[in-house]
C-alpha positions in Angstrom: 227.2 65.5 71.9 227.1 68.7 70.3 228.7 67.0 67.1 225.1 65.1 66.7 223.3 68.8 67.7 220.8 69.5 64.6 219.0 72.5 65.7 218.2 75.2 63.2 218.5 72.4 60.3 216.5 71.6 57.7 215.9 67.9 56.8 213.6 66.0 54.0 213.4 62.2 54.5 211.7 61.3 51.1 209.9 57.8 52.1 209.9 59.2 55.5 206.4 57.9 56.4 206.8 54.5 57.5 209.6 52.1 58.5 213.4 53.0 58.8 212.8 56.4 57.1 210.2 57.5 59.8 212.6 56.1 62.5 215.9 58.2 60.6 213.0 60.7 61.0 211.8 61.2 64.2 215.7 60.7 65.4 217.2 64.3 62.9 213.4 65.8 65.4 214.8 64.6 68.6 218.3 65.7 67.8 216.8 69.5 66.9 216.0 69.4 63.5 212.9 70.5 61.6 211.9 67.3 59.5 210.0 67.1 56.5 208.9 63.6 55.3 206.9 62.4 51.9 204.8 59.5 51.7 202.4 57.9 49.1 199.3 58.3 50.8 196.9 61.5 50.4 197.7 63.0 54.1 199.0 62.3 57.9 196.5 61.3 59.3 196.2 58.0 56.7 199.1 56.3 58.7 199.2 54.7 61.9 201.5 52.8 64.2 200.2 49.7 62.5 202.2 51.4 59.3 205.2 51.3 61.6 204.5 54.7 61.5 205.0 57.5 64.0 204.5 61.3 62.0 204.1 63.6 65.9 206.0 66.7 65.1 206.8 65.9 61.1 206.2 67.7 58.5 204.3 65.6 55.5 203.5 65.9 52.2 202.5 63.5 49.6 205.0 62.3 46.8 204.5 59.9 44.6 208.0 58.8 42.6 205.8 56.2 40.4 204.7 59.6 38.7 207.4 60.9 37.0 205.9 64.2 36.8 205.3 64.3 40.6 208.2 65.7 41.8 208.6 68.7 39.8 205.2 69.8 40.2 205.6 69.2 44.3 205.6 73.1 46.0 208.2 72.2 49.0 207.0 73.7 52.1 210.5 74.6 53.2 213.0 77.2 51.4 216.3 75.7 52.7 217.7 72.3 52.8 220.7 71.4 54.9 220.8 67.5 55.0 218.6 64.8 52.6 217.6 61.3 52.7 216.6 59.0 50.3 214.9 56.6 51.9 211.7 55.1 49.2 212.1 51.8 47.6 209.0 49.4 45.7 209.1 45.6 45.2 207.3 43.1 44.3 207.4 39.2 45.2 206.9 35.6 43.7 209.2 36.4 41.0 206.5 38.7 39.4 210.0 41.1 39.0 210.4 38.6 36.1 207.8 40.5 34.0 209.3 43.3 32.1 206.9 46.1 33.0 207.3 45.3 37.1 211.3 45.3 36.4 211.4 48.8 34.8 208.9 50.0 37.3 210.9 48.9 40.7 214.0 50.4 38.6 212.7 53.6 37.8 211.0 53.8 41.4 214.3 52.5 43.7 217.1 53.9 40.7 216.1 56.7 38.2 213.8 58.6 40.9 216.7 58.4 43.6 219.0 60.6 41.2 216.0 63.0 40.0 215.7 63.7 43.9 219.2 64.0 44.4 219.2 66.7 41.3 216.0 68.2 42.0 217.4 69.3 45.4 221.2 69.8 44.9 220.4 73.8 44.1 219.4 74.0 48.0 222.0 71.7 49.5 224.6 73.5 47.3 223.9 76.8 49.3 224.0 75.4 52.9 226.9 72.6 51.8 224.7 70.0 53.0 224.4 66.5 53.0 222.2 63.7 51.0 222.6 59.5 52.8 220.8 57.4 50.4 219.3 54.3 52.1 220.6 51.5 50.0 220.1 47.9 51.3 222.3 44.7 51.6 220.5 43.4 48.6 223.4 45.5 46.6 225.8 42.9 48.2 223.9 39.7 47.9 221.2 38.6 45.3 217.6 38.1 46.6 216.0 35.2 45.0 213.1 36.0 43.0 213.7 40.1 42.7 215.9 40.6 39.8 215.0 44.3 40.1 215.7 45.0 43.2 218.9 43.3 43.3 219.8 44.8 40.2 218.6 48.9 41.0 220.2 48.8 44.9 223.6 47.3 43.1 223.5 50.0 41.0 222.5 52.5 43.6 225.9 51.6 44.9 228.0 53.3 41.5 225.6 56.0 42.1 226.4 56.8 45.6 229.9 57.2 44.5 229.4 59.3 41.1 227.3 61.8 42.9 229.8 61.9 45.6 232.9 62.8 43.6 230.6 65.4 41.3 228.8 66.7 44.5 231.7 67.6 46.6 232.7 70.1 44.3 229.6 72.1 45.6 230.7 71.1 49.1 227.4 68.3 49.4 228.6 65.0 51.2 227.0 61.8 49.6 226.9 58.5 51.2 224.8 55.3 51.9 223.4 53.2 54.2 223.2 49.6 53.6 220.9 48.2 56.3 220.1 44.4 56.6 216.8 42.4 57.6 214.5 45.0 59.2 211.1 44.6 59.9 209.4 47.5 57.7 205.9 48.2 55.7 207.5 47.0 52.6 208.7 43.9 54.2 205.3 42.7 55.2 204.3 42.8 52.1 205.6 39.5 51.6 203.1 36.7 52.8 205.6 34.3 54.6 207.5 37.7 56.3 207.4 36.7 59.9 208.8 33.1 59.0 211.3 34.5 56.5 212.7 36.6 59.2 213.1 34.4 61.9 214.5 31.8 59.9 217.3 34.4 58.8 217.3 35.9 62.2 218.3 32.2 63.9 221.2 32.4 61.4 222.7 36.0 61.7 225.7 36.2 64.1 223.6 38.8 66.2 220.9 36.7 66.5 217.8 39.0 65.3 216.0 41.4 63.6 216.9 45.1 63.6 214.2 47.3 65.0 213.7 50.2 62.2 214.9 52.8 65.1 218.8 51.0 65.3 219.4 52.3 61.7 218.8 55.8 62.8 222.3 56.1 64.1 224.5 55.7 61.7 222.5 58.2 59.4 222.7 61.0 61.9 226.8 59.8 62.2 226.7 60.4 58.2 224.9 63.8 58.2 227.1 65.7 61.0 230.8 66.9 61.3 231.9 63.6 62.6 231.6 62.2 59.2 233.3 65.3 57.3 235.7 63.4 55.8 233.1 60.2 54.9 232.5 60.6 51.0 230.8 57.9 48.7 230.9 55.5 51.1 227.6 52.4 52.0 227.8 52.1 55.4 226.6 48.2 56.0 224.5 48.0 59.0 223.3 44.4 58.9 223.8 42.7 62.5 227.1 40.6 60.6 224.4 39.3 57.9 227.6 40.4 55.3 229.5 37.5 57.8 227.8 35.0 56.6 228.6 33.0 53.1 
């Protein structure tokens, strides 16, 4: 469809190295686009399928948002920006979000670096009217035990969807979410007791599994093209009818 047709585009996935970035990825490349993506690691060639990682025809370069220094001294290899995507997040298990220096990190990281991306680059998407989907995550709807940081920055990501939203359009930049649900991604192994976590809430969503990084993908290219013109501060839920559930 030419509606989902990319070509000649410009697009950054920041977190686009792993997981459902480098899926949202490699699906703006096979739709046309030229993709950048930024990752933590020094260069390419440090990620491998093992990462859930795929980086063939990406551009990369490193960015770390735990420096909040990094992104202004970053030299983008692009000059033009049509669509952006906020994909980075940082957690931390067995309730170590309880201690205050964790907590304000996982905030700054998944919160206070999401709008200094969305600000470094709105000078760029201002001149092509582009786009910016921030990936979000159910956790904004329903508390995760243990991570009162992460609950607490991806509920506030949602107000912050909407504020840029209603400040952005007035440059003609679209801003929106995605919420996506239990999907199996670099950060979610980090946890020790992943695979039996997921299958336990797997055997209890009404689609009966875990979404592959790649089924994401769609509804972030829906968000970034003219079929979503009219879309504006929106959190799109994609979570296999987890939000079903009570």
């Amino acid at each position: 469809m030419a509606l989902l047709d990319f070509t000649d585009q410009q697009v950054l996935v920041v977190g686009g190295s792993t997981g459902i970035g480098n899926a949202i990825a490699q699906a703006f490349r096979g739709q046309g686009a030229a993709v950048h993506v930024t990752g933590t690691r020094h260069a390419a060639q440090d990620y491998s399928p093992a990462d859930i990682s795929d980086l063939v025809g990406l551009g990369y370069s490193q960015l770390d948002l735990s420096d909040a220094t990094a992104l202004k001294r970053w030299h983008t290899p692009f000059g033009s920006l049509d669509i952006l995507i906020l994909c980075h997040a940082f957690t931390r298990w067995d309730h170590e979000e309880y201690r205050a220096d964790t907590f304000r990190k996982v905030v700054e990281i998944n919160l206070n670096s999401v709008f200094d991306c969305a600000e470094h680059f709105r000078p760029l998407l201002r001149e092509s009217r582009g786009s910016i989907t921030i990936v979000n995550s159910v956790a904004a709807f329903r508390t995760l035990p243990g991570q009162p940081a992460y609950t607490a920055s991806k509920s506030a990501l949602l107000g912050l969807i909407r504020a840029l939203a209603m400040e952005y359009i007035r440059e003609g930049i679209r801003v929106n979410g995605l919420a996506p649900g239990l999907v199996e991604t670099k950060m979610g192994r980090g946890h020790e007791n992943f695979a039996e976590m997921s299958k336990k809430v797997s055997r209890r969503l009404p689609i009966g599994r875990m979404a592959e990084p790649r089924e994401m993908s769609g509804a972030v290219l829906f968000l970034s093209s003219p079929l979503a013109s009219y879309v504006l501060g929106q959190t799109l839920i994609v979570d296999g009818g987890m939000m079903l559930l009570s």
